[in-house]
C-alpha beads as a LAMMPS data file, in Angstrom:
LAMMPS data file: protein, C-alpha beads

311 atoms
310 bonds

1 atom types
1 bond types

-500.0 500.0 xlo xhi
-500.0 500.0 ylo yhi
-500.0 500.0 zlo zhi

Masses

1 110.0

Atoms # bond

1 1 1 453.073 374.258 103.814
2 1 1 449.806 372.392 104.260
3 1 1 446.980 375.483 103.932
4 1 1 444.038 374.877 106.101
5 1 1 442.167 376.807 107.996
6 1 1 444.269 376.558 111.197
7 1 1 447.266 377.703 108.893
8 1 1 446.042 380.547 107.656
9 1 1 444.790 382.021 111.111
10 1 1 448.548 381.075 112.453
11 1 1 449.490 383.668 108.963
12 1 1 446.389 386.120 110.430
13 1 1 447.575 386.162 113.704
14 1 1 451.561 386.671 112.533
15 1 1 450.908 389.699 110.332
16 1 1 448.445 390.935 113.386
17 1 1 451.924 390.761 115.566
18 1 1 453.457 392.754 112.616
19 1 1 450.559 395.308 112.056
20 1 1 450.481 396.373 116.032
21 1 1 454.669 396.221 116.323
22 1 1 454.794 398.368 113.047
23 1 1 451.757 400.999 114.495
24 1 1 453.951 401.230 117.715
25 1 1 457.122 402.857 115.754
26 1 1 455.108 405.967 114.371
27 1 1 455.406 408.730 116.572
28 1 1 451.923 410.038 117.375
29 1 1 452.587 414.170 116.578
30 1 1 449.371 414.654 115.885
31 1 1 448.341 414.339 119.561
32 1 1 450.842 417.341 120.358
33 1 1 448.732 419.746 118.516
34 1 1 445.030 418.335 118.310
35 1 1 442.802 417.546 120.868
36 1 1 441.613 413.882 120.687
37 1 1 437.769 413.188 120.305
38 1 1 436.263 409.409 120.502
39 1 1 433.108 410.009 118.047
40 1 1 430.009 407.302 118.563
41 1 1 428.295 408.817 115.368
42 1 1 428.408 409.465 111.546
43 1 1 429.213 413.524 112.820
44 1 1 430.207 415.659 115.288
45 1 1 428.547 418.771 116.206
46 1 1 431.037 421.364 117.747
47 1 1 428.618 423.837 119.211
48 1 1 431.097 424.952 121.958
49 1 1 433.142 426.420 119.162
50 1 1 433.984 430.151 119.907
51 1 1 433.186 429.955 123.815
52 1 1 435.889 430.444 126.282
53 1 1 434.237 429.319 129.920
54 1 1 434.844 431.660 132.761
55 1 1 433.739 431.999 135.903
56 1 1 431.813 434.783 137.645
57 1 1 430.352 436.333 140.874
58 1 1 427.583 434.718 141.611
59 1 1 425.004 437.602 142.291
60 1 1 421.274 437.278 141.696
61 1 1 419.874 434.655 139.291
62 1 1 422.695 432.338 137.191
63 1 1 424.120 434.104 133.704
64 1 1 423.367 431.170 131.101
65 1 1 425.857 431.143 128.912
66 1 1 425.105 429.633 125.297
67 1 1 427.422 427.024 123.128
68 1 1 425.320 427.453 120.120
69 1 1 426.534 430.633 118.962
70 1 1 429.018 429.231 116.623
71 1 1 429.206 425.116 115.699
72 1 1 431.081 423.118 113.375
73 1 1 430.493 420.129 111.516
74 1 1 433.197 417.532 111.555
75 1 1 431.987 414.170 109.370
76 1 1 433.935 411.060 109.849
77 1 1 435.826 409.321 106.877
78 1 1 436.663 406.092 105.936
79 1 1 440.128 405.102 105.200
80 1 1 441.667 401.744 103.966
81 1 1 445.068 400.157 102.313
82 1 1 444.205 396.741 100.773
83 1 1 446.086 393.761 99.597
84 1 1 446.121 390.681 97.711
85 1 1 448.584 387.365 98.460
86 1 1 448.533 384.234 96.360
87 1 1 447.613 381.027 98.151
88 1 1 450.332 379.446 96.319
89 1 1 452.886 381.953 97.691
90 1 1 451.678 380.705 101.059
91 1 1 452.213 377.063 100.147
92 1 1 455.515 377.382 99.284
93 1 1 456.198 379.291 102.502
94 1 1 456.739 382.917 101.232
95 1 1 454.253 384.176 103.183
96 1 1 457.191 385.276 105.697
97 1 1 458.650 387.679 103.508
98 1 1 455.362 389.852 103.545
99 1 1 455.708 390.133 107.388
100 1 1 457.795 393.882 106.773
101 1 1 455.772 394.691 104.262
102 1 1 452.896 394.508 107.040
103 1 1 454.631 396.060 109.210
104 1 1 455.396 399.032 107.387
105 1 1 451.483 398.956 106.608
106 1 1 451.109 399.272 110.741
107 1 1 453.406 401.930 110.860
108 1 1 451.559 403.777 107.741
109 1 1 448.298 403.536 109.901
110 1 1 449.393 404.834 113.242
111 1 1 451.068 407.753 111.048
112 1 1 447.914 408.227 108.840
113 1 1 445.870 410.600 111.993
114 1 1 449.599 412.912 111.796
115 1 1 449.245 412.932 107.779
116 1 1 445.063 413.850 108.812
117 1 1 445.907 416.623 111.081
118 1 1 448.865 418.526 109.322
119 1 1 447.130 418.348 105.825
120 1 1 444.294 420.269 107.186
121 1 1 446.804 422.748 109.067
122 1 1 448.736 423.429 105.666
123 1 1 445.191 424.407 104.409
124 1 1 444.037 426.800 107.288
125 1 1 445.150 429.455 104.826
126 1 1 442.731 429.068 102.585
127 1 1 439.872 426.538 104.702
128 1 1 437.702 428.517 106.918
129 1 1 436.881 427.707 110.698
130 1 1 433.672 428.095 112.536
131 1 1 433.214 431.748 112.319
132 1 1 433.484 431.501 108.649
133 1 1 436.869 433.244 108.012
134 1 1 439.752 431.215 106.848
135 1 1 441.388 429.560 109.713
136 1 1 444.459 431.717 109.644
137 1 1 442.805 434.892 108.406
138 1 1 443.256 438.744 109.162
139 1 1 439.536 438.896 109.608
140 1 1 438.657 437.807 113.020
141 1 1 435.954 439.087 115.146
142 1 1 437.587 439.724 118.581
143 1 1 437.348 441.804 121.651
144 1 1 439.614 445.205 122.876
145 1 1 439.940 446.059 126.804
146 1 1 437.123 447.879 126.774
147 1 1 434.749 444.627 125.575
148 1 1 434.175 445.881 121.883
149 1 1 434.208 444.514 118.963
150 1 1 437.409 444.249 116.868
151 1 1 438.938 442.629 114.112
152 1 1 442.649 441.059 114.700
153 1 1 444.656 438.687 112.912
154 1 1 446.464 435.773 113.526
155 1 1 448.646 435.217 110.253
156 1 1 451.621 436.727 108.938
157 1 1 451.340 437.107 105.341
158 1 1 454.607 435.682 103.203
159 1 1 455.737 433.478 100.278
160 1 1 456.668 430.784 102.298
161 1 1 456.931 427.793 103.437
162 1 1 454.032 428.407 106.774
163 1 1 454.983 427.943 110.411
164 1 1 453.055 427.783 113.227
165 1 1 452.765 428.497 116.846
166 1 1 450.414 426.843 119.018
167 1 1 448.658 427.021 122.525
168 1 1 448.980 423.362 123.707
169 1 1 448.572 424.304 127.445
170 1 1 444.694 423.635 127.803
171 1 1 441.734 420.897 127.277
172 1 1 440.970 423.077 124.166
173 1 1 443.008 422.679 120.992
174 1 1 443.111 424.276 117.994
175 1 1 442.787 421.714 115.953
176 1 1 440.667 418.137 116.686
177 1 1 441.305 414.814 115.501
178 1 1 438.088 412.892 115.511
179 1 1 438.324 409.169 116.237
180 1 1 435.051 407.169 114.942
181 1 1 436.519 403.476 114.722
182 1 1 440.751 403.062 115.049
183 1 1 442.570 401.506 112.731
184 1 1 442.726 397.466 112.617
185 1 1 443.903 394.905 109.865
186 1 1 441.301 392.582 108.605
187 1 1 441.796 389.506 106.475
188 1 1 439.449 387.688 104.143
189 1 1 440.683 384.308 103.780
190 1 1 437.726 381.708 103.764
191 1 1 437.280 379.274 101.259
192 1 1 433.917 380.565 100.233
193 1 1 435.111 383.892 99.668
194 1 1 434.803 385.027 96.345
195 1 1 438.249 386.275 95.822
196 1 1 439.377 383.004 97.716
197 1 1 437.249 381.007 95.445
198 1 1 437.190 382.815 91.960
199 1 1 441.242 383.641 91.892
200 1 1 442.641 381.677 94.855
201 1 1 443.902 385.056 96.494
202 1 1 443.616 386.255 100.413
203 1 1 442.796 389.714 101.383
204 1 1 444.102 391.458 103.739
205 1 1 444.445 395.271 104.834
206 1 1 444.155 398.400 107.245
207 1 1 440.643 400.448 107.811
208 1 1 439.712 402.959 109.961
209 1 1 437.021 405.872 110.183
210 1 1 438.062 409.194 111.241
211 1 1 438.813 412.579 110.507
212 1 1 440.235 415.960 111.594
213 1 1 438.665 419.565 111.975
214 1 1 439.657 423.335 113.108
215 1 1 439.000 423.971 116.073
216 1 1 440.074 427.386 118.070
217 1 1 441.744 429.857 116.391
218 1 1 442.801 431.595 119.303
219 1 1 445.124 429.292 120.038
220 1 1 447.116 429.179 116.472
221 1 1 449.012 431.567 114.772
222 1 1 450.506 430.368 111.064
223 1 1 452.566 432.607 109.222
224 1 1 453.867 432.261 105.933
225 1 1 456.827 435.213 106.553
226 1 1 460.549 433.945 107.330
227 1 1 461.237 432.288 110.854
228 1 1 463.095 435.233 112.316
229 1 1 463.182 436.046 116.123
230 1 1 461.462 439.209 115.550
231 1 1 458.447 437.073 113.338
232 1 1 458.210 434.441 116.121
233 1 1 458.129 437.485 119.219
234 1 1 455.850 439.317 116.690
235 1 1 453.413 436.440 116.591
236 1 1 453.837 435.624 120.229
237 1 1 452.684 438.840 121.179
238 1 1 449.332 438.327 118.832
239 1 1 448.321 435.440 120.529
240 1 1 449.196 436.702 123.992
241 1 1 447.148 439.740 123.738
242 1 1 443.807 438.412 122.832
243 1 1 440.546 439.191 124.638
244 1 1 437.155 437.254 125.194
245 1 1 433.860 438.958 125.476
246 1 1 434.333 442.269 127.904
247 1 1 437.403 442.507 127.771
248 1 1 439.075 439.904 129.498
249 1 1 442.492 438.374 128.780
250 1 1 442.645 434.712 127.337
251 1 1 445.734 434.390 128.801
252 1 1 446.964 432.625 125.734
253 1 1 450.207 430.804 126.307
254 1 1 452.317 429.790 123.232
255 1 1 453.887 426.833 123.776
256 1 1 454.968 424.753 120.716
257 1 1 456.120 425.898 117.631
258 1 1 455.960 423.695 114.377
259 1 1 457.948 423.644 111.135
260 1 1 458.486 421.817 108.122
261 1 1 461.707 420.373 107.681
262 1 1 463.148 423.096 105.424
263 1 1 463.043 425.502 108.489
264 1 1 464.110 422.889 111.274
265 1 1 467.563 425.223 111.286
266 1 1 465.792 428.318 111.930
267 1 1 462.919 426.758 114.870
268 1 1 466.309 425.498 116.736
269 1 1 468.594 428.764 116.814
270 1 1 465.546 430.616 118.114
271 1 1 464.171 428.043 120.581
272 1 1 467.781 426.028 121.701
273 1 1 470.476 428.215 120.619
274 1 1 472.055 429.633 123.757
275 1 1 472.930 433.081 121.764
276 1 1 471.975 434.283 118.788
277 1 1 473.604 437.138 116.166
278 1 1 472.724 440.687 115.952
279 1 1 474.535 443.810 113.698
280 1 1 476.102 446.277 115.424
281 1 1 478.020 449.234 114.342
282 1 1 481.024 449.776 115.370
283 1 1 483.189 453.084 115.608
284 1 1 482.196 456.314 114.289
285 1 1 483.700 456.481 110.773
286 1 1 481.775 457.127 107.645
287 1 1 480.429 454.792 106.299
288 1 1 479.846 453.151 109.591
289 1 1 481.293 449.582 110.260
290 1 1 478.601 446.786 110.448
291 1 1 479.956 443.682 112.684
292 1 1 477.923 440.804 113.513
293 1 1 477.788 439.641 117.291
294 1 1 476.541 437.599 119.920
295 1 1 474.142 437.974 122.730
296 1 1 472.023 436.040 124.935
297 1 1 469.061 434.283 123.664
298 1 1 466.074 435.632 125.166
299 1 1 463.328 433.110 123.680
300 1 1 465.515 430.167 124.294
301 1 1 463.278 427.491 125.577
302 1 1 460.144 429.306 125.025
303 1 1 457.716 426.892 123.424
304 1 1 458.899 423.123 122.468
305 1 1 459.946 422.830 118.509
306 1 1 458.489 420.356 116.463
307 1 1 459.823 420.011 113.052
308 1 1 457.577 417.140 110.959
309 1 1 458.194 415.863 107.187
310 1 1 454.157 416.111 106.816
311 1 1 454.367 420.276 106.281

Bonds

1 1 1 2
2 1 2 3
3 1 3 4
4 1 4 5
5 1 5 6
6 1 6 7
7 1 7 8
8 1 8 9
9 1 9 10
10 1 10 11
11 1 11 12
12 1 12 13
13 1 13 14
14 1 14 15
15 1 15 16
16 1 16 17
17 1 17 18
18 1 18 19
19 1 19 20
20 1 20 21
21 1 21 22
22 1 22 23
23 1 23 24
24 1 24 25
25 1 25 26
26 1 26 27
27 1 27 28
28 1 28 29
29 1 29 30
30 1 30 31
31 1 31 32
32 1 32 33
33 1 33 34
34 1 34 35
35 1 35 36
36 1 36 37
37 1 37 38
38 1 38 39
39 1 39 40
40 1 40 41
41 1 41 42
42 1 42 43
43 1 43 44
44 1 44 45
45 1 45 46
46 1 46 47
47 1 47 48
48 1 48 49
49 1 49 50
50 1 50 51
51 1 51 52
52 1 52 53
53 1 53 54
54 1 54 55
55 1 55 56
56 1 56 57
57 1 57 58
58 1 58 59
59 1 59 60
60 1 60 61
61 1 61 62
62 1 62 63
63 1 63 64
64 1 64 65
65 1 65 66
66 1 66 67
67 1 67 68
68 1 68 69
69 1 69 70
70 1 70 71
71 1 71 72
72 1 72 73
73 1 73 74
74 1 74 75
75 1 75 76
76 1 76 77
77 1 77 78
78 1 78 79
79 1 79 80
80 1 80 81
81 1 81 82
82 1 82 83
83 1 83 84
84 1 84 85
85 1 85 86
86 1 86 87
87 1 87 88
88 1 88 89
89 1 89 90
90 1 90 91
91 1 91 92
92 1 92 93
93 1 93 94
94 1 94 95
95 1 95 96
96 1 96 97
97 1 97 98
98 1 98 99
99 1 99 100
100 1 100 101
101 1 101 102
102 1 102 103
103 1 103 104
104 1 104 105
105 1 105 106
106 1 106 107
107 1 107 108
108 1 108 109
109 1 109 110
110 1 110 111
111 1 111 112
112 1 112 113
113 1 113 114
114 1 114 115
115 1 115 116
116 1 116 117
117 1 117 118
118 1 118 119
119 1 119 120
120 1 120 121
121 1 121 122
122 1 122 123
123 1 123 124
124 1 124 125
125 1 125 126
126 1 126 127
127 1 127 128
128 1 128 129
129 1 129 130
130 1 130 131
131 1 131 132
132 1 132 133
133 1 133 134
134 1 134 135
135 1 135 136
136 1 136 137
137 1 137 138
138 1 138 139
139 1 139 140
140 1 140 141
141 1 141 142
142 1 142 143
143 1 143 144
144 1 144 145
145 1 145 146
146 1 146 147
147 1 147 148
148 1 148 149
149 1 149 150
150 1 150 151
151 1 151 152
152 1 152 153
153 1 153 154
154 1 154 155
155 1 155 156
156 1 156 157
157 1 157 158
158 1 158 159
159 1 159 160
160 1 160 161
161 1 161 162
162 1 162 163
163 1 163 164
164 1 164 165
165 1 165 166
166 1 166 167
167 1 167 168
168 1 168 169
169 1 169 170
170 1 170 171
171 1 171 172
172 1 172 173
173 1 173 174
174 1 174 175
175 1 175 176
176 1 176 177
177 1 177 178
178 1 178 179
179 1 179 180
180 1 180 181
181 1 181 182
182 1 182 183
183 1 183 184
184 1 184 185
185 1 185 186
186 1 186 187
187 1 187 188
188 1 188 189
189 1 189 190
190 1 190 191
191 1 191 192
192 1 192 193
193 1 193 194
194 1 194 195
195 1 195 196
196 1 196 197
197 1 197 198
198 1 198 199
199 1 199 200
200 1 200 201
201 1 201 202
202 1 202 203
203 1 203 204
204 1 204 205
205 1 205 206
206 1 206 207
207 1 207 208
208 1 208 209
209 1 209 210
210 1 210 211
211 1 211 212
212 1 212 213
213 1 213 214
214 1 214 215
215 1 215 216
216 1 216 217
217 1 217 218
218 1 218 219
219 1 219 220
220 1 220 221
221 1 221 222
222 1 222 223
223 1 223 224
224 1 224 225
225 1 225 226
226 1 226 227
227 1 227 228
228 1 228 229
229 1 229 230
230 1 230 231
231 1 231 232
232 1 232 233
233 1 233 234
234 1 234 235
235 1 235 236
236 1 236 237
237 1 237 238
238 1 238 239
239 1 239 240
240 1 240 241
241 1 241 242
242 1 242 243
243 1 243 244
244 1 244 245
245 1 245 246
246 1 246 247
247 1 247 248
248 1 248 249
249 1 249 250
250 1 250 251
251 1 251 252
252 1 252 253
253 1 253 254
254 1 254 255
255 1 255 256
256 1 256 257
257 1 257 258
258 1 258 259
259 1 259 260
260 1 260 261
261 1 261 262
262 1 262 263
263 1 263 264
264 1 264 265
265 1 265 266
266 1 266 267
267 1 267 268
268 1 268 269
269 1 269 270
270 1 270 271
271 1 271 272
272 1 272 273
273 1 273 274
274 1 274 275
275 1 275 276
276 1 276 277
277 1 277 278
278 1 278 279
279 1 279 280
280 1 280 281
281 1 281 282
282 1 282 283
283 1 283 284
284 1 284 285
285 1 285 286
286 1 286 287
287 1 287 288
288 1 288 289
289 1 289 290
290 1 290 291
291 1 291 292
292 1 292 293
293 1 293 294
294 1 294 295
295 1 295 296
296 1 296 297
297 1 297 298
298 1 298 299
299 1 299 300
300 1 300 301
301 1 301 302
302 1 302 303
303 1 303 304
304 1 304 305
305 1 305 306
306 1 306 307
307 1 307 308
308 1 308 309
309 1 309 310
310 1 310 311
């Protein structure tokens, strides 16, 4: 192959074609569970954090409500995956053979904001949210029916490995993905470049600038304790219970549940399953006879399951 400058933007434009087919094949779970944010800064000041807007009779003056009671910081990051490819491997036409390789580098990039998101959910355990408890924490500052103060939880302690149950039914998320600039592949491939130059080697690779925060934690509940039906109606009930400030209901509506891998099984009899076992005794002999039987499935399409390989 003759390598000119026409050439190589033919290559550019090729592994461009690969890059965007390869982004399209990742599945984009992270938008199931985080609510998207286009950043036009270096930050992103959350001062809404904590505030759940409602609406009231309008009597006298207006009752100004404030969003900086609680904030939250999110900083954008910059990501990249970089590589080098020989000028001679392009003149003798092995450039081609890259082209999957790229592609899988498109599909790594549209994956990357999942990879974001559900790292920082495996850490809500231990990373705190804006009122300064961990994000899944026994410890937070709530509200009874009468409008005072309480503390309530929305964990189940365990050994693992976590689950989680999510409100996904309103603009608000618990978690936020924060996009500053999306990912794009970039090449550096003129002669005067110093890599060009110096050891006759284009560049080429992904960037993009983002990064993901915590957001409500009224509308999560992780638990580390096995995925039984009673654990899932236990934390169910948790979420669904919650109060704002005097006292009124959130009206909190679970509606996806996500699991690693290891505890796909376990989401699908409790959210698909048609029946499900329970013990039973049976007769009236001592000692009494255990059988196992089944009954109707009660929580059977309940919230959507999403099992992921990134918990």
């Amino acid at each position: 192959m003759l390598v000119n400058a026409e050439s190589i933007r033919n290559i550019f434009t090729g592994y461009k074609t690969a890059f965007g087919a390869g982004f399209a094949m990742a599945p984009p779970d992270y938008k199931k569970v985080a609510m998207i944010v286009p950043s036009g800064v270096r930050e992103e000041v959350y001062a809404w954090l904590g505030t759940f807007p409602r609406l009231r009779e309008w009597l006298g003056d207006r009752v100004i409500q404030s969003l900086t009671m609680h904030g939250q910081t999110i900083r954008n990051r910059r990501f990249e995956s970089t590589f080098e490819l020989s000028l001679d491997d392009i003149k003798d036409d092995q450039y081609g053979v890259l082209a999957p390789m790229v592609q899988e580098l498109g599909a790594s990039a549209a994956a990357h904001p999942t990879e974001l998101t559900f790292d920082l959910l495996a850490s809500g355990f231990v990373e705190c949210g804006y009122d300064k408890q961990p994000f899944f924490s026994a410890a937070h500052s709530s509200f009874d029916q009468n409008g005072q103060s309480i503390t309530v939880s929305n964990m189940q302690v365990g050994t693992g490995p976590a689950w989680y149950l999510f409100d996904t039914t309103r603009p608000f998320r618990a978690l936020i993905y924060q996009e500053r600039e999306p990912y794009r592949i970039t090449m550096m491939s003129h002669p005067e470049d110093y890599n060009v130059f110096m050891k006759n080697n284009l560049l080429f690779g992904a960037t993009g600038r983002s990064n993901a925060g915590f957001g409500l934690w009224q509308l999560a509940y992780g638990s580390m304790a096995p995925l039984t039906t009673e654990n899932y109606e236990a934390a169910r009930a948790a979420m669904t219970t919650l109060r704002g400030e005097g006292g009124r209901k959130l009206n909190i509506n679970p509606s996806l549940l996500v699991v690693p891998r290891a505890l796909e099984g376990d989401g699908r009899r409790i959210l698909i399953s048609e029946s499900r076992p329970i013990t039973v005794t049976v007769g009236t002999g001592t000692p009494p006879v255990q059988q196992a039987v089944a009954v109707g499935n009660e929580w059977k399409g309940s919230a959507e399951l999403l099992a992921t390989s990134y918990l």
